[in-house]
C-alpha positions in Angstrom: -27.5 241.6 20.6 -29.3 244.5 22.3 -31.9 241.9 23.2 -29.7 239.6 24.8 -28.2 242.8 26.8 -31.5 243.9 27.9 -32.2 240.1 29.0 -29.0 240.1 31.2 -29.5 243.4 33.0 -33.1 242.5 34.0 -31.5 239.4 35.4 -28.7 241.4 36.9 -31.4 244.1 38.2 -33.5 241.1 39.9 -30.7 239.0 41.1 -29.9 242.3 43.8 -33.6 242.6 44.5 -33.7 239.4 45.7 -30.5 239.6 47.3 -32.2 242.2 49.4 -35.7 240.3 50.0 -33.2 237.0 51.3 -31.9 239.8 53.7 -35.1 241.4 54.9 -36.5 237.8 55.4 -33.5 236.5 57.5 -33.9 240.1 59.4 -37.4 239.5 60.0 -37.1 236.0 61.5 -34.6 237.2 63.8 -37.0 239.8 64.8 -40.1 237.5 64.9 -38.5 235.4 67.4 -37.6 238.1 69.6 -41.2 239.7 69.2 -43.0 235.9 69.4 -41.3 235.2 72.5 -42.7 239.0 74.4 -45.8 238.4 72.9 -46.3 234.9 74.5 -44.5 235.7 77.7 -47.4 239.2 78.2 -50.1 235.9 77.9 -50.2 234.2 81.5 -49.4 238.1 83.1 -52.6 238.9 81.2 -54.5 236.3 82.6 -53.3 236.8 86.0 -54.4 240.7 85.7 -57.7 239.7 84.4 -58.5 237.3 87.4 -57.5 240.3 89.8 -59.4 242.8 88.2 -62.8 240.2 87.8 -62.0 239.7 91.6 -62.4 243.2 92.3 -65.4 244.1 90.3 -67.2 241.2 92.5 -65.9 242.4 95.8 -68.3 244.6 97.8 -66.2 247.7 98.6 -67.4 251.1 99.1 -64.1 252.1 96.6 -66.1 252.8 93.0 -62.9 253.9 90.7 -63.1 255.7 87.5 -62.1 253.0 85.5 -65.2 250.6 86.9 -68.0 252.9 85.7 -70.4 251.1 83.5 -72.5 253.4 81.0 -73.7 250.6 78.9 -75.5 250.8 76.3 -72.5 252.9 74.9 -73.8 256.0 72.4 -69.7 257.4 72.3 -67.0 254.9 71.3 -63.3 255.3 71.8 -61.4 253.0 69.5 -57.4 252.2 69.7 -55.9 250.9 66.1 -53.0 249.0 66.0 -50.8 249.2 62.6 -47.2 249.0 61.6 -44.8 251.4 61.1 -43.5 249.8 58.3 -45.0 248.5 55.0 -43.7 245.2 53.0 -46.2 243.0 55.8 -48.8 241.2 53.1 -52.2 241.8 53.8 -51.3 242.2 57.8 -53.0 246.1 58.2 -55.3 245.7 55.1 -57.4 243.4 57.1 -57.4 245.2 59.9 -57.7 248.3 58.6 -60.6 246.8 56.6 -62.3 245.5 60.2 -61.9 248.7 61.5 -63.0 251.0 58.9 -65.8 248.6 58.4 -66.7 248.5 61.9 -66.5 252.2 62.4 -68.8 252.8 59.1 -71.6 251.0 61.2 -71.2 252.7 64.5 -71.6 256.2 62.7 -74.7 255.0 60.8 -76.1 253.7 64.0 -75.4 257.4 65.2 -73.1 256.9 67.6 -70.2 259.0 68.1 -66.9 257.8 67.6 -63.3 258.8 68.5 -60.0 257.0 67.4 -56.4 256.8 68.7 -54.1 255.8 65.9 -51.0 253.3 67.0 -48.3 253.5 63.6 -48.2 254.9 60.7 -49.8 252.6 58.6 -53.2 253.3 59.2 -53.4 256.7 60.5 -53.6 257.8 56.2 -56.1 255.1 56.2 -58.4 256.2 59.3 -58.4 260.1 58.1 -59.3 259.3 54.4 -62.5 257.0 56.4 -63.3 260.2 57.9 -62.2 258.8 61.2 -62.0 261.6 64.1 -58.4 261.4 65.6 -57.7 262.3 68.8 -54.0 260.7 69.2 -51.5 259.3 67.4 -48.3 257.5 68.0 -46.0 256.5 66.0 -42.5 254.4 65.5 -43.5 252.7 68.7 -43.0 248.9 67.9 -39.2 248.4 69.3 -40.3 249.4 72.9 -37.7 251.9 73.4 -37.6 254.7 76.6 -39.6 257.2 74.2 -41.3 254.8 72.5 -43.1 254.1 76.0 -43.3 257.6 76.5 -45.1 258.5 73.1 -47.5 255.8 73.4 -48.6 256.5 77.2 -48.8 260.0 75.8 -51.2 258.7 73.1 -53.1 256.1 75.1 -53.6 258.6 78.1 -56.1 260.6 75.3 -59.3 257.7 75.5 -58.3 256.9 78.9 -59.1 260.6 80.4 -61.9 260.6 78.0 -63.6 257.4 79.7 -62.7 258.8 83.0 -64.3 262.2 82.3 -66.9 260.4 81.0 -66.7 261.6 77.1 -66.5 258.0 76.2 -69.0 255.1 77.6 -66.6 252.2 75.9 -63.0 252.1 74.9 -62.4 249.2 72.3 -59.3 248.0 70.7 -58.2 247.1 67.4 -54.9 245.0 66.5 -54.0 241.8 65.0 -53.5 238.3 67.1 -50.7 236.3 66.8 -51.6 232.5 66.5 -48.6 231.1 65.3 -46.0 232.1 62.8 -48.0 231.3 59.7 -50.9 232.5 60.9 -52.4 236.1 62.3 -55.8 237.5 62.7 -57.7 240.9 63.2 -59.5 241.4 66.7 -62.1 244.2 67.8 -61.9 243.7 71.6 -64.0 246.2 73.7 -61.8 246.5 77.4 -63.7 249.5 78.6 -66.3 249.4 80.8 -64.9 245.8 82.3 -67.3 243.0 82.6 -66.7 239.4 83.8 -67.7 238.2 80.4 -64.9 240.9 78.7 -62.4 239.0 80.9 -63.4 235.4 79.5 -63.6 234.7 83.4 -66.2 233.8 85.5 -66.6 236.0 88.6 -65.3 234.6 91.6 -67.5 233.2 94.5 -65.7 234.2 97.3 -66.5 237.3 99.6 -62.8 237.4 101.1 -61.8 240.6 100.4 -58.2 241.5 99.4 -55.9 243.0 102.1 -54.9 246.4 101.3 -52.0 248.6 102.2 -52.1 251.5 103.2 -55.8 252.0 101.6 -57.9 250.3 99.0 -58.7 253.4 97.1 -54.9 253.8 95.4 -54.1 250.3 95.0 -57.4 249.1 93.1 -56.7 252.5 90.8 -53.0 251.8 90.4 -54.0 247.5 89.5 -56.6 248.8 87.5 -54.3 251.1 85.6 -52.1 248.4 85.1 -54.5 246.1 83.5 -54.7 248.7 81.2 -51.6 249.7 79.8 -51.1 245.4 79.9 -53.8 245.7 77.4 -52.6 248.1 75.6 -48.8 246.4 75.7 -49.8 243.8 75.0 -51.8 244.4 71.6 -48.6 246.1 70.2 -46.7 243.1 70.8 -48.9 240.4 69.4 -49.4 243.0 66.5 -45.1 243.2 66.4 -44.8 239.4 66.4 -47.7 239.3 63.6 -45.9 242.4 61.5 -42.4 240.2 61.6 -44.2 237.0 61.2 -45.9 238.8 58.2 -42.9 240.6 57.0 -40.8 237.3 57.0 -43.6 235.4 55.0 -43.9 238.3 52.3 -39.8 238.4 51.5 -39.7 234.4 51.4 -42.7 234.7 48.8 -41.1 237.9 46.8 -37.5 235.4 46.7 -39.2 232.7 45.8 -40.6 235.2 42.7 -37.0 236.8 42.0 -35.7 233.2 41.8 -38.5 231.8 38.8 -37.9 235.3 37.1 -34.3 234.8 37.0 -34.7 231.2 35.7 -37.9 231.9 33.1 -35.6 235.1 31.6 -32.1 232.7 31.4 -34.1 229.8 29.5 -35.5 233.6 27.6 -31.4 234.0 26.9 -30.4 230.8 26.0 -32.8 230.3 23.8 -32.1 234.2 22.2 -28.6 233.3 22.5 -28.4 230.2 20.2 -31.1 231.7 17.8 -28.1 234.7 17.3 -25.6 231.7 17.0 -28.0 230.2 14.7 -28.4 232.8 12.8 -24.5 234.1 12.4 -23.6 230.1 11.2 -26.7 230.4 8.7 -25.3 233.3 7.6 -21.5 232.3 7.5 -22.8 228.8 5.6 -24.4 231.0 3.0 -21.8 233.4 1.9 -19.3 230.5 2.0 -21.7 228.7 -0.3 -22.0 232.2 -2.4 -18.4 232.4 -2.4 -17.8 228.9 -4.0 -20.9 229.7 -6.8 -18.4 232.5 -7.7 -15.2 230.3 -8.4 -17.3 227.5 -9.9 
């Protein structure tokens, strides 16, 4: 009988935890939509900001901001890393993690110096243990808030002043892509020094300048400034729709579990169950039987 009781609290014990993993996944769909739908809509903005800035950097202009210096080939990298906040995501920051690490492993053995701004918590552990050199962090920023906007632009300002002050020759960031909501992937994108080819867009052909107001030097800084924190924005939210996407995918899976657990250990007490029936009638048959040798 203790069997039997140990067999129905496991089931009891894994009948809440996948009470809770149907929860988290419903939770995480909600959230995926939410997050798919930002990360799609940032998408044609992007592509708008990239044609602006390609535009510029073809334009003869005696303007030459900060942000356009070129100090290629680069001998000290700047790298921005992506993670969650959160764990219970699959594999989603073990790739890119792994991608990073790996990636930052060669630069230092090529003898380049490297600097990294950590974005969540899930990988700043990871990046120190690498013997990664932090200059920011930022965490608990995926939701978008008031102060999460502040705390990032607080983080992201770190590699930005460093390229400007020339500390860095190339900024490069590190997130995962959303495709679709099966399917994610890791990306190393360089967006510092910008380059027609960085953009995916050819430069344009035409000499017509841009009309600016009052002067061009503050409104190429504040578009190119833009571009950037777009960048930035934008990998957080295709990494949100990824951790959600992820997230949903991993509860689904650990249900899925909970439920053949729960099925493998009731066939486990059936079967223990009429074995102790079996057993009590064997041994009711046999002391009736001893009880009738008596009398005979």
């Amino acid at each position: 009988m203790s069997q039997l009781r140990e067999i129905r609290q496991q089931i009891a014990s894994i009948g809440q935890t996948r009470q809770i993993t149907q929860a988290m996944q419903r939770i995480a769909f909600i959230k995926m939509r939410r997050a798919k739908e930002r990360a799609l809509t940032l998408r044609p903005y992007s592509r708008h900001l990239n044609r602006i800035v390609a535009r510029l950097m073809a334009l003869e202009t005696d303007v030459r901001p900060a942000l356009l210096a070129s100090r290629l080939p680069a001998h000290r990298i700047g790298m921005i890393v992506v993670t969650t906040d959160k764990g219970l995501c699959g594999s989603l920051n073990t790739r890119l993690l792994h991608m990073a690490v790996t990636q930052l492993d060669s630069w230092q053995r090529a003898g380049r110096e490297v600097s990294v701004t950590a974005i969540g918590a899930r990988g700043l552990g990871v990046l120190r243990r690498a013997g990664a050199r932090i200059v920011a962090q930022a965490v608990h920023v995926g939701e978008f808030g008031t102060g999460d906007a502040d705390a990032l632009m607080g983080a992201i300002a770190v590699p930005l002043h460093q390229f400007i002050d020339g500390e860095i020759d190339a900024l490069f960031v590190a997130t995962n892509r959303f495709v679709n909501s099966l399917q994610h992937e890791p990306v190393l994108a360089r967006f510092l020094p910008f380059s027609p080819e960085m953009l995916e867009l050819p430069a344009p052909g035409s000499s017509v300048d841009y009309l600016y107001e009052p002067e061009p030097g503050p409104v190429i800084d504040a578009a190119l400034m833009r571009y950037v924190e777009t960048v930035i924005f934008r990998a957080i939210a295709e990494n949100a729709a990824c951790e959600q996407s992820a997230r949903m995918t991993a509860m689904k899976a650990a249900t899925e579990n909970a439920s053949r657990m729960i099925d493998e250990l009731t066939v486990k007490y059936n079967k223990r169950r009429q074995e102790a029936i079996t057993n009590e009638l064997e041994e009711i048959i046999a002391g009736a039987d001893a009880l009738r040798g008596e009398g005979d």
